[in-house]
Backbone as a chain_set.jsonl record, in Angstrom:
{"seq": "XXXXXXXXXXXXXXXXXXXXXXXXXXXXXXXXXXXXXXXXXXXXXXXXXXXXXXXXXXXXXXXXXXXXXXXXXXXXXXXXXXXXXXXXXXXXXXXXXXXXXXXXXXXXXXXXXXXXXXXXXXXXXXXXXXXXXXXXXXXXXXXXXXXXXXXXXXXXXXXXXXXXXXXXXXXXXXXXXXXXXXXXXXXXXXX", "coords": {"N": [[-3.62, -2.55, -15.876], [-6.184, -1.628, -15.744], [-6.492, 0.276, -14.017], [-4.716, 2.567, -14.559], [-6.307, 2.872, -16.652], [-8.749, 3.905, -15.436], [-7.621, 5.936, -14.195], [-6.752, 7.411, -16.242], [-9.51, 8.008, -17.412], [-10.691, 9.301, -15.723], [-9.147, 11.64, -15.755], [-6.794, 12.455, -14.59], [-4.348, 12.559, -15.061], [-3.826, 14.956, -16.664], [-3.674, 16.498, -14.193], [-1.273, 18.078, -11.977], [1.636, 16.93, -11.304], [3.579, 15.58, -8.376], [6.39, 14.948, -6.259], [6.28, 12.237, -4.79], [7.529, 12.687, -1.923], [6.904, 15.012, -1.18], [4.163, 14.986, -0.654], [3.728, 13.285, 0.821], [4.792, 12.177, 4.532], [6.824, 9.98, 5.306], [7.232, 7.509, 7.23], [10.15, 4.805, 8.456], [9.444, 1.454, 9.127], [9.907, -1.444, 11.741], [11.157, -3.979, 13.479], [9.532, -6.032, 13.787], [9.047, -9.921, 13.972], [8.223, -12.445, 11.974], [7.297, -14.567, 13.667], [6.62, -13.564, 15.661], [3.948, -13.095, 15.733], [0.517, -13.402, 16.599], [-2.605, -14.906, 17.719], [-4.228, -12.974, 19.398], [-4.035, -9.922, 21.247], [-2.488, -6.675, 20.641], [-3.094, -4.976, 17.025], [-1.413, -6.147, 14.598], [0.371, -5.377, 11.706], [2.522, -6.958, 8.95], [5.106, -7.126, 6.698], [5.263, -9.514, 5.084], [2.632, -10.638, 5.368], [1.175, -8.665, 3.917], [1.545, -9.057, 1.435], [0.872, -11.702, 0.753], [-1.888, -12.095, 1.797], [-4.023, -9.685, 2.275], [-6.367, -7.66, 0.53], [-6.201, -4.013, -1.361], [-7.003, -2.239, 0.43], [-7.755, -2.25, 4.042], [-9.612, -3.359, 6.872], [-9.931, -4.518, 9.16], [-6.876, -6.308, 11.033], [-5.672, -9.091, 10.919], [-3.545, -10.104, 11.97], [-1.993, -10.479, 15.164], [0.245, -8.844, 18.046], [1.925, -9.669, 21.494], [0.98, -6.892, 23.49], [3.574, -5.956, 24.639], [5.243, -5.796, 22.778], [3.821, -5.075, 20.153], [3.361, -2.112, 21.454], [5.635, -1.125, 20.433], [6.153, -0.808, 18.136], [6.427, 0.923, 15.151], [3.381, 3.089, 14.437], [0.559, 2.719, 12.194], [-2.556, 5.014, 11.391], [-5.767, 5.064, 10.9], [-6.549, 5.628, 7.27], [-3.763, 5.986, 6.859], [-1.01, 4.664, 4.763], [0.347, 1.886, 4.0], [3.661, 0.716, 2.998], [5.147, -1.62, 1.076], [8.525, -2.571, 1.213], [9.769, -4.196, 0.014], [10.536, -7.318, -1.852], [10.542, -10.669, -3.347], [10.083, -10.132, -5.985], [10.3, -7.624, -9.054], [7.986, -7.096, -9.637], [6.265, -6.795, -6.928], [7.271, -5.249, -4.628], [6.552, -2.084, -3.45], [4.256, -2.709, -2.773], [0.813, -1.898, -1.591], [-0.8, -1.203, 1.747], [-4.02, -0.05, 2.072], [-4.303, 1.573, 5.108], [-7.775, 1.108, 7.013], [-8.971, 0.797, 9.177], [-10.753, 1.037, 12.635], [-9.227, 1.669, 14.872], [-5.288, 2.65, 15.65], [-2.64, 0.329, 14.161], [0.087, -1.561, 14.562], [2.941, -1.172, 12.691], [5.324, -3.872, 11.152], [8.67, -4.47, 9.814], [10.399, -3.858, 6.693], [8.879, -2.611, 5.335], [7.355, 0.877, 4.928], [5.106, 3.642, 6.682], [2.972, 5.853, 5.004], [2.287, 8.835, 6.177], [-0.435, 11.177, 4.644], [-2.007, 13.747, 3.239], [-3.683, 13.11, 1.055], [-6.699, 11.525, -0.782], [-7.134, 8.226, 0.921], [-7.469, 6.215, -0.548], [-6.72, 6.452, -3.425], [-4.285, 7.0, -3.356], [-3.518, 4.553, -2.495], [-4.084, 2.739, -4.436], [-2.59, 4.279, -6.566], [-0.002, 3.171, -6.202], [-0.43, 0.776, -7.536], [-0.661, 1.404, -10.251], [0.998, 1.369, -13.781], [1.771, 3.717, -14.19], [3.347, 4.25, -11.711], [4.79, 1.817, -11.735], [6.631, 1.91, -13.873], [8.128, 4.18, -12.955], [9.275, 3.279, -10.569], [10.903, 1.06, -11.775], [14.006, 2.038, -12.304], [14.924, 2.218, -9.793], [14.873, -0.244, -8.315], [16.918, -2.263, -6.89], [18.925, -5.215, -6.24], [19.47, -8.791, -5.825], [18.855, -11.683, -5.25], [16.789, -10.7, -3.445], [14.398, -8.362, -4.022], [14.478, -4.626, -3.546], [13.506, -1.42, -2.712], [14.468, 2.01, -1.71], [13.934, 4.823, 0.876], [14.882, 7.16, -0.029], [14.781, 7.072, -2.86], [11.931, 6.237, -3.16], [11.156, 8.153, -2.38], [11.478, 10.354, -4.366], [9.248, 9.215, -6.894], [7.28, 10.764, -8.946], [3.857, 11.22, -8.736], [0.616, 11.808, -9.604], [-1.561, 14.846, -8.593], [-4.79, 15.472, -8.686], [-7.289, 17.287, -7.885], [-8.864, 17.271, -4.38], [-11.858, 15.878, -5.037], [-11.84, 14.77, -7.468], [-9.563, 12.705, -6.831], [-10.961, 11.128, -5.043], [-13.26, 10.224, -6.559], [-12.101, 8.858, -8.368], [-10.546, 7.062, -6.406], [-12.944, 5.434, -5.409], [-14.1, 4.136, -7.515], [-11.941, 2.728, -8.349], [-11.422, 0.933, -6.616], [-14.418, 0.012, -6.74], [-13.738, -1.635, -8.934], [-11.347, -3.211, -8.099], [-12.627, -5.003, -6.502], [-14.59, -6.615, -8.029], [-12.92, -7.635, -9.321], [-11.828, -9.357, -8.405], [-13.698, -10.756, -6.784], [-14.408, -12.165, -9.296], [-12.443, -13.985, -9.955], [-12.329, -14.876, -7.493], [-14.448, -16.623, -7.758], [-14.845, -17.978, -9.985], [-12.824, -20.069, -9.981], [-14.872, -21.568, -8.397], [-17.248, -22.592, -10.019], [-15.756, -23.553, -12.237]], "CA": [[-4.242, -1.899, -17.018], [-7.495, -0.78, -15.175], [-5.827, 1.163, -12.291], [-4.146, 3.366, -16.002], [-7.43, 3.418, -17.742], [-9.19, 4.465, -14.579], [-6.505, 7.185, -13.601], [-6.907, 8.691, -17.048], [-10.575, 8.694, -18.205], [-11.145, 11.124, -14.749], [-8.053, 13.341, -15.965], [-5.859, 12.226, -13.207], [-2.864, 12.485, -16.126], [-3.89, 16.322, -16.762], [-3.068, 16.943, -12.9], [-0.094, 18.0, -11.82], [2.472, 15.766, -10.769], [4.378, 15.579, -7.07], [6.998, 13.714, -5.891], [6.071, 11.64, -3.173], [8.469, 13.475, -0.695], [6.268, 16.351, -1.271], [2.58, 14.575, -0.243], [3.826, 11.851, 1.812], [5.408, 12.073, 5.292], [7.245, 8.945, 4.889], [8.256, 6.783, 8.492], [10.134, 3.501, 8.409], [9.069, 0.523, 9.905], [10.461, -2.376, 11.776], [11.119, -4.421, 14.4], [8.028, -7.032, 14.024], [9.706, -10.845, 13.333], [6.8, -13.601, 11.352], [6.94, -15.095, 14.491], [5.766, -13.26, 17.062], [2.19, -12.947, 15.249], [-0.304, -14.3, 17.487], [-4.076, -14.542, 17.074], [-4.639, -12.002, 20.288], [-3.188, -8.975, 21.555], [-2.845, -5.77, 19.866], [-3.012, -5.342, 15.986], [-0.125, -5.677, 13.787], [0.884, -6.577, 10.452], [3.858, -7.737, 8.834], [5.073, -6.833, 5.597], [4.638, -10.547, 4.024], [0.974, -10.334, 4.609], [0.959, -7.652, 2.444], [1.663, -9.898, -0.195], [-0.1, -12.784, 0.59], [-3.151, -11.733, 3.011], [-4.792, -8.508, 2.241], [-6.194, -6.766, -0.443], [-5.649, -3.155, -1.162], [-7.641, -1.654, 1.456], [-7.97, -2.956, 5.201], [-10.632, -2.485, 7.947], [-9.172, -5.427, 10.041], [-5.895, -7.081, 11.315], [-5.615, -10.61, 10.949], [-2.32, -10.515, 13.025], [-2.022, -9.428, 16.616], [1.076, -9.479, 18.931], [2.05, -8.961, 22.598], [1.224, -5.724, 23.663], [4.875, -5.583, 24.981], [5.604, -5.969, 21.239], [3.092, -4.375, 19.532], [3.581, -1.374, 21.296], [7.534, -0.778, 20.364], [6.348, -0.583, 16.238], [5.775, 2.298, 14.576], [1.897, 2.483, 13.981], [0.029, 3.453, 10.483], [-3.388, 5.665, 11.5], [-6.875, 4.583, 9.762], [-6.077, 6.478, 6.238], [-2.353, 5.974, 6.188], [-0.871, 3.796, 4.075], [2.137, 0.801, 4.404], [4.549, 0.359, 1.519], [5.85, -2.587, 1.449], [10.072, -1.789, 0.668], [11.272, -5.549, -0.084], [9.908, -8.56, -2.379], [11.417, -11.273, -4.327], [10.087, -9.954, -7.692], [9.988, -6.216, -8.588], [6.02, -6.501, -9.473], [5.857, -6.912, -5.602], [8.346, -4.11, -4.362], [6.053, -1.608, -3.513], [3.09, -3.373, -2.605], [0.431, -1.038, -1.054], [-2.018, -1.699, 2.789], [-4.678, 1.288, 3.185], [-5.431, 0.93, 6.432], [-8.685, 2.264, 7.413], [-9.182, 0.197, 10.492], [-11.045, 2.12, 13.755], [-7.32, 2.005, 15.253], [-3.992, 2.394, 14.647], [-1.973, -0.622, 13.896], [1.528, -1.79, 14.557], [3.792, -2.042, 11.146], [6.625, -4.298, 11.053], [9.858, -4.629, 9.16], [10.502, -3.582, 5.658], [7.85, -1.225, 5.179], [7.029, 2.433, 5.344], [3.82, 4.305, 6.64], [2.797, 7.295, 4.39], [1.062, 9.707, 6.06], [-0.732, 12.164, 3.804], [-3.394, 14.722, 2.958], [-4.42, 12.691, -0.231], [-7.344, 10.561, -0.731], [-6.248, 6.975, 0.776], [-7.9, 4.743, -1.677], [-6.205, 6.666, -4.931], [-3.154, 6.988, -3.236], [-2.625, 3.37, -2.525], [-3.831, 2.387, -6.234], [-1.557, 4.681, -7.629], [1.172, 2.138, -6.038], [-0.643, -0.594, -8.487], [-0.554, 1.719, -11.459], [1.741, 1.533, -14.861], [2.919, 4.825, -14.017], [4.328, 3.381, -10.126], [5.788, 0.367, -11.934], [7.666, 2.436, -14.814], [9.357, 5.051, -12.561], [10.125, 2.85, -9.893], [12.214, 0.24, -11.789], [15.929, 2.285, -11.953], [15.169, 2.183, -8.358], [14.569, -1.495, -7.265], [17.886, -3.448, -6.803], [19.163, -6.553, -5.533], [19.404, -10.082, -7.009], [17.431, -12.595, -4.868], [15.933, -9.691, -2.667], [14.293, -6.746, -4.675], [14.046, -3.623, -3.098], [13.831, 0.015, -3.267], [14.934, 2.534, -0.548], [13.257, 5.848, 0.891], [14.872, 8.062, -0.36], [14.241, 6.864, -3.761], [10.516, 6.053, -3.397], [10.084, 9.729, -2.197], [11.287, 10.577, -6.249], [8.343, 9.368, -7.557], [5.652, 11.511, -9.536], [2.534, 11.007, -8.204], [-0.688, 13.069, -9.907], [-1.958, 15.05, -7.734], [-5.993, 16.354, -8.848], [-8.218, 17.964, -6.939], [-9.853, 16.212, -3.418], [-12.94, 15.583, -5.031], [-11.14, 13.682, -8.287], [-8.93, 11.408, -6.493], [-12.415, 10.098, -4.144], [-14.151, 9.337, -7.369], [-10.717, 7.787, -8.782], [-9.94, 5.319, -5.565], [-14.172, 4.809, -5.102], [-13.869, 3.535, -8.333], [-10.415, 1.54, -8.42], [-12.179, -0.245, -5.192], [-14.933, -0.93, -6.803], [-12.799, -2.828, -9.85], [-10.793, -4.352, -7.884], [-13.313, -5.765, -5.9], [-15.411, -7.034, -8.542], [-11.998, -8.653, -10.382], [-11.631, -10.42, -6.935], [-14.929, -11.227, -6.895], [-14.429, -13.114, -10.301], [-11.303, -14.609, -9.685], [-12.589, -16.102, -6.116], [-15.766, -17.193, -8.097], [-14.499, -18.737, -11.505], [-12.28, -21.855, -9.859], [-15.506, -22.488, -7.84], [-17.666, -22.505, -10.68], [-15.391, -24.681, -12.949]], "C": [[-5.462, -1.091, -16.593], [-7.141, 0.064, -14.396], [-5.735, 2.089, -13.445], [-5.443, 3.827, -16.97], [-8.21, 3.974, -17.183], [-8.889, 6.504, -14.671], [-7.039, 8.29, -15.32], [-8.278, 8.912, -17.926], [-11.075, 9.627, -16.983], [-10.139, 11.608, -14.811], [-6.836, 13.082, -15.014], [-4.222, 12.898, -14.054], [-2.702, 13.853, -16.89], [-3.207, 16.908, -15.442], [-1.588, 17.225, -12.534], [0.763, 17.436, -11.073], [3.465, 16.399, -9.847], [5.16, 15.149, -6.882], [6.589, 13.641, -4.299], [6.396, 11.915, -1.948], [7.815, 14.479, -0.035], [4.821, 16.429, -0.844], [2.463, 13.566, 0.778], [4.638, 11.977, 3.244], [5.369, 10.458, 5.612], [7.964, 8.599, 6.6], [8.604, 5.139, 8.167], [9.411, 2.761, 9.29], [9.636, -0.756, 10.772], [10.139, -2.877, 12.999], [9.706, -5.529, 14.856], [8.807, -8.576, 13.102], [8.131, -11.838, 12.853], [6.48, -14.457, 13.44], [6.581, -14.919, 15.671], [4.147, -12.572, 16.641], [1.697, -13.753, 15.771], [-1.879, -13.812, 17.016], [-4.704, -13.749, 18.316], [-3.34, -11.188, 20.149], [-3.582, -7.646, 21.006], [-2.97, -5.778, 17.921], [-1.9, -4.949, 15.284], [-0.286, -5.848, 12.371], [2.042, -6.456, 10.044], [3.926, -7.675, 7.443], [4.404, -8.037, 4.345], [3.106, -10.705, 3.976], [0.358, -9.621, 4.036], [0.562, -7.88, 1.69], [0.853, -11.077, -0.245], [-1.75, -12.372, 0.894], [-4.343, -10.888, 2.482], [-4.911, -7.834, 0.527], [-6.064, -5.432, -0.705], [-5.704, -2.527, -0.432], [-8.102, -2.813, 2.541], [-8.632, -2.664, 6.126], [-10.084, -3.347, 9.469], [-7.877, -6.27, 9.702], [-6.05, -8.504, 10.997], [-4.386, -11.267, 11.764], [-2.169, -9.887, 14.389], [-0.49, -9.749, 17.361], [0.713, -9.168, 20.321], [2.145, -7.74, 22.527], [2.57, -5.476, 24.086], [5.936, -5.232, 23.472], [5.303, -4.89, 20.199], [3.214, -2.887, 19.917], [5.517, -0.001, 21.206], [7.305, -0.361, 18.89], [6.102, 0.597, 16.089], [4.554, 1.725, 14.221], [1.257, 3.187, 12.929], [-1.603, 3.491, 11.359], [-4.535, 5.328, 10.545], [-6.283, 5.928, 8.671], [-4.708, 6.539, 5.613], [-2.476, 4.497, 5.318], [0.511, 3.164, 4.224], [2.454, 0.544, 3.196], [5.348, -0.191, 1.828], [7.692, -2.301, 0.196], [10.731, -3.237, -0.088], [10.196, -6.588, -1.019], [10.453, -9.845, -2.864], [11.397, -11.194, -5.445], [9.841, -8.436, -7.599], [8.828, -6.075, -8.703], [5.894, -6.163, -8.159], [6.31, -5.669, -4.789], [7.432, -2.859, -4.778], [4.361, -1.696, -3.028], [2.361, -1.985, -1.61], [-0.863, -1.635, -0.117], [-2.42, -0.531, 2.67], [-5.269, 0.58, 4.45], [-6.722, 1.713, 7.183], [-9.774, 1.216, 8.601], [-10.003, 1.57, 11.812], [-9.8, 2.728, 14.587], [-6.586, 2.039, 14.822], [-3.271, 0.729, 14.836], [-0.502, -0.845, 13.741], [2.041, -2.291, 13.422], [5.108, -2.63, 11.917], [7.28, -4.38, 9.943], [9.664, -4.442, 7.762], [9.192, -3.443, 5.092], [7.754, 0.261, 5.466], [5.697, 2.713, 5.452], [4.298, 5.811, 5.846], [1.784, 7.804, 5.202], [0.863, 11.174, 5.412], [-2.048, 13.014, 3.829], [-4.406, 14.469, 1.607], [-5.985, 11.752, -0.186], [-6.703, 9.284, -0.287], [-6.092, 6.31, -0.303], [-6.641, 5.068, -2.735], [-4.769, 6.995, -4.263], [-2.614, 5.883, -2.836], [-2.942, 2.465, -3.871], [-3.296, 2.93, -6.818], [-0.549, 3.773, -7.364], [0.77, 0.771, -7.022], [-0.837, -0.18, -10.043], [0.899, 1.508, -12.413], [2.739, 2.544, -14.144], [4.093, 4.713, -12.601], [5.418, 2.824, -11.085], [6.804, 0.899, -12.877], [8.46, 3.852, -13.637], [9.983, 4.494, -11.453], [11.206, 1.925, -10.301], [13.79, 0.609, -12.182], [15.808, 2.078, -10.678], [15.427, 1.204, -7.28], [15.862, -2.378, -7.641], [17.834, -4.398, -6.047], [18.921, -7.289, -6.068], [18.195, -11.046, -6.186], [16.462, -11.973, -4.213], [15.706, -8.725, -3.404], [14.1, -5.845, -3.345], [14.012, -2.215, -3.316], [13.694, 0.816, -1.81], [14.115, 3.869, -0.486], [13.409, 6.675, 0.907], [14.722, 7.976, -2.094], [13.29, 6.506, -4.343], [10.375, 7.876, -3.455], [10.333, 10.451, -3.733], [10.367, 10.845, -6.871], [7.372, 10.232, -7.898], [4.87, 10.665, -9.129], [1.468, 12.537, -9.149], [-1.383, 13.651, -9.069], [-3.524, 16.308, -8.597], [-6.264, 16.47, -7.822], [-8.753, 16.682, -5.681], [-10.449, 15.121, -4.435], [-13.084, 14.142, -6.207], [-10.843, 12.291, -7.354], [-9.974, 10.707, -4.958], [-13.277, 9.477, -5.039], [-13.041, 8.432, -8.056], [-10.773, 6.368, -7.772], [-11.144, 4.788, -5.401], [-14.169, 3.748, -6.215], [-12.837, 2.202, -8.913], [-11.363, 0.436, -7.39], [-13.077, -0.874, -6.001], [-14.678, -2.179, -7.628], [-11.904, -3.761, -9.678], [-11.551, -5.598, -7.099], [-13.891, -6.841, -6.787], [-14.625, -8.07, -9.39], [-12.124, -10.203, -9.458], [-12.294, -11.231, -6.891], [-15.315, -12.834, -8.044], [-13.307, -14.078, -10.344], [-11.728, -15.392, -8.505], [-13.879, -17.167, -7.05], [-15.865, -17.913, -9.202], [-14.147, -20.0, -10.976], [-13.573, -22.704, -8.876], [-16.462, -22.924, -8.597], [-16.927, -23.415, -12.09], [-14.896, -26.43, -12.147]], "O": [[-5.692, 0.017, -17.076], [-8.1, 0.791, -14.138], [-6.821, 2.661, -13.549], [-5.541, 4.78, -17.743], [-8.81, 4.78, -17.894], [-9.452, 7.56, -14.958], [-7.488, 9.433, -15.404], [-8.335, 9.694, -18.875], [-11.787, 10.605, -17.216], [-9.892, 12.248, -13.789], [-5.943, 13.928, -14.974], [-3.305, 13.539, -13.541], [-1.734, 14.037, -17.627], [-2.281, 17.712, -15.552], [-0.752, 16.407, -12.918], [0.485, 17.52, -9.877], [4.112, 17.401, -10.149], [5.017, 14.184, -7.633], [6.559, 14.344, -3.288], [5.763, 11.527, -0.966], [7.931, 14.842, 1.135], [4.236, 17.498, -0.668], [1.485, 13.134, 1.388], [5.768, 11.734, 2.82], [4.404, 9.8, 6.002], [8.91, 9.217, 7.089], [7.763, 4.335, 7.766], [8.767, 3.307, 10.186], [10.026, -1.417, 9.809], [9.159, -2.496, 13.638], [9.137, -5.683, 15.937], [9.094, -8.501, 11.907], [7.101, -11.766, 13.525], [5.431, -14.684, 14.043], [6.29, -15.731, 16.549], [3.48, -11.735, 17.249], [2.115, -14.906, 15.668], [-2.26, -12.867, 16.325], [-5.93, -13.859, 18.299], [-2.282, -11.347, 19.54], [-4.774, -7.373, 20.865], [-2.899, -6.939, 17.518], [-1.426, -3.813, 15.254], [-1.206, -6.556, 11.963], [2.791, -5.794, 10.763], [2.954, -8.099, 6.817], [3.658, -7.887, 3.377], [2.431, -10.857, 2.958], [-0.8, -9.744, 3.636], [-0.407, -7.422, 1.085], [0.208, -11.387, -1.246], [-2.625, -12.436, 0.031], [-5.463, -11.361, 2.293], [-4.045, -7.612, -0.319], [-5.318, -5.232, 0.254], [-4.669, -1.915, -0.168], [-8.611, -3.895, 2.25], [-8.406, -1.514, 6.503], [-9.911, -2.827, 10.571], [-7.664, -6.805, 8.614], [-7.249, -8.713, 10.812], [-4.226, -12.439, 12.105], [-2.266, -8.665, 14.51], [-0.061, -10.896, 17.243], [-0.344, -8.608, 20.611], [2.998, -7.191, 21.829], [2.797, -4.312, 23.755], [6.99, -4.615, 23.318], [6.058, -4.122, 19.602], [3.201, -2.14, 18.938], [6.048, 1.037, 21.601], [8.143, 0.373, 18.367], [5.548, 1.292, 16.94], [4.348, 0.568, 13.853], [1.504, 4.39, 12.843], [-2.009, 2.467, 11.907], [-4.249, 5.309, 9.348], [-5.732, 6.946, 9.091], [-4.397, 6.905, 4.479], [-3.366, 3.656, 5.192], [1.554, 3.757, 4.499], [1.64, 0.171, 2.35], [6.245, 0.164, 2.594], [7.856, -2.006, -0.988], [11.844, -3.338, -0.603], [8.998, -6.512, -0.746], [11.466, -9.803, -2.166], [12.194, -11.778, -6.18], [9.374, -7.892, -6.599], [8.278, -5.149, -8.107], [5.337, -5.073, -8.03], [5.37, -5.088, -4.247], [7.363, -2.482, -5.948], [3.532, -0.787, -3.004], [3.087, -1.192, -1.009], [-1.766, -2.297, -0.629], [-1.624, 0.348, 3.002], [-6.077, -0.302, 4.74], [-6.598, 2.761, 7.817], [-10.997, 1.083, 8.663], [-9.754, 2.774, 11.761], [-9.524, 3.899, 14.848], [-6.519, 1.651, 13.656], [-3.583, 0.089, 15.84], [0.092, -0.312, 12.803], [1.84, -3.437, 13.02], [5.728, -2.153, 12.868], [6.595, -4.377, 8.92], [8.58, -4.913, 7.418], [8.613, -4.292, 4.414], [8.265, 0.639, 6.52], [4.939, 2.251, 4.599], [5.291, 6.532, 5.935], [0.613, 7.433, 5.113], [1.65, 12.112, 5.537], [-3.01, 12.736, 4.544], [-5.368, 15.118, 1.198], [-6.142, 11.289, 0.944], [-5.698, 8.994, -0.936], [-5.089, 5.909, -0.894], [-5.738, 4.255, -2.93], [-4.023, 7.362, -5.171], [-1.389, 5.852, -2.716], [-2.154, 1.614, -4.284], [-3.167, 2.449, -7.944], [-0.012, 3.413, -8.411], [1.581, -0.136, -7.208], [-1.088, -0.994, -10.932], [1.943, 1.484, -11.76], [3.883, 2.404, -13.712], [5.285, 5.017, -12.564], [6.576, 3.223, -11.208], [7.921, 0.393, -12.767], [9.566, 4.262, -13.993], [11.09, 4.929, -11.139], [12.23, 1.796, -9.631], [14.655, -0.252, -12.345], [16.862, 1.619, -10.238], [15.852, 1.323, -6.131], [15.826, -3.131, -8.613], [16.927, -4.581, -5.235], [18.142, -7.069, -6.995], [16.993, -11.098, -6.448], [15.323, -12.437, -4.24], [16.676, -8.003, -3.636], [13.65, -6.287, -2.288], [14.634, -1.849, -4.313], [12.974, 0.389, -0.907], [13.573, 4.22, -1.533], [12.684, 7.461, 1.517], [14.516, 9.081, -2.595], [13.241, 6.344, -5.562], [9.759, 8.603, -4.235], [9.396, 11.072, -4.234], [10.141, 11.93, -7.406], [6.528, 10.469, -7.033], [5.091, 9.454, -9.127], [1.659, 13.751, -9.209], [-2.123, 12.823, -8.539], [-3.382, 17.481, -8.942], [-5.732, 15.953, -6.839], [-8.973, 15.503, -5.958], [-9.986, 14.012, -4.7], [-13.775, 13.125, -6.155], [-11.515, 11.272, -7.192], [-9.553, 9.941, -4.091], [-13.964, 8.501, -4.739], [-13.281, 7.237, -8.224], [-10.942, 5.187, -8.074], [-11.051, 3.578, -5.195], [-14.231, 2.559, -5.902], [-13.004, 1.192, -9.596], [-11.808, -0.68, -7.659], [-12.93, -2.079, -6.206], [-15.075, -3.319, -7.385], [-11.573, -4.705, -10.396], [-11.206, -6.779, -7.074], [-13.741, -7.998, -6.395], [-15.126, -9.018, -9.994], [-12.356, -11.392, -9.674], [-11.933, -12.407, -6.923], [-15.955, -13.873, -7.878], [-13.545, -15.116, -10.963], [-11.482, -16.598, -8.518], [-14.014, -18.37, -6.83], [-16.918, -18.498, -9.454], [-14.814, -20.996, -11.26], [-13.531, -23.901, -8.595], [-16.928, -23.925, -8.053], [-17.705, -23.898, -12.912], [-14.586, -27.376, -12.871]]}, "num_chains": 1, "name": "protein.A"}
């Protein structure tokens, strides 16, 4: 609801709309198994810590492998962004890492790096907006596995304002999500 109320009291929903194909140079990902995450090496991550681990934006790894490993992945560039392709529910299917780490970072398996010319921030909270979640679901099949494929992510409308918009858009999303976080880590210690 905030990501939607954000997006449209700075106009974002006046802007004209892209499809993702069109702002995103879209690479798969793979070849990284849960179990070759080690706490040295180079830096990776792994689609499920997507979902569990990290919040929307990342400055550090928390997973490393063998460099013999690590450097076989495709790697996402501080600014790109990992879209996670697979979940078990469709909220999840789609999940969005900015990574704005000093290095690049090895993605693994069922994910895509976007790299783009957009703001990061507001281009990986648009993956947690209303408008994401309503045009991606014709797209996300499968029964116990959701997913959605890349040539049917690149579909999506995306708003595309000005620079200067979508830096006060994702400064903003950051700071709301932070501050939800914030209350959510700080409520169960407090009751």
């Amino acid at each position: 609801y905030f990501v939607d109320r954000i997006f449209d009291l700075h106009g974002s929903h006046n802007a004209p709309s892209k499809p993702l194909q069109s702002v995103c140079r879209v690479t798969r990902a793979s070849g990284l198994e849960k179990s070759q995450l080690q706490g040295e090496g180079l830096p990776v991550v792994q689609y499920g810590e997507i979902h569990v681990h990290y919040d929307t934006v990342a400055t550090k790894s928390r997973s490393f492998a063998d460099p013999f490993i690590a450097n076989k992945l495709q790697k996402a560039n501080p600014g790109d962004v990992v879209l996670v392709t697979t979940s078990e529910d469709v909220k999840d299917v789609g999940n969005p890492l900015v990574w704005m780490g000093s290095t690049s970072i090895g993605v693994g398996g069922e994910s895509l790096i976007l790299q783009h010319d957009l703001d990061p921030v507001y281009l990986g909270m648009f993956f947690k907006s209303n408008s994401f979640y309503s045009q991606k679901l014709p797209y996300v099949n499968g029964s116990k596995v959701k997913r959605i494929s890349t040539s049917n992510l690149q579909k999506i409308l995306i708003p595309v304002p000005e620079l200067r918009v979508q830096k006060i858009l994702g400064e903003n999303l950051l700071v709301l999500e932070n501050l939800v976080k914030s209350a959510n880590d700080g409520l169960p210690a407090e009751i």
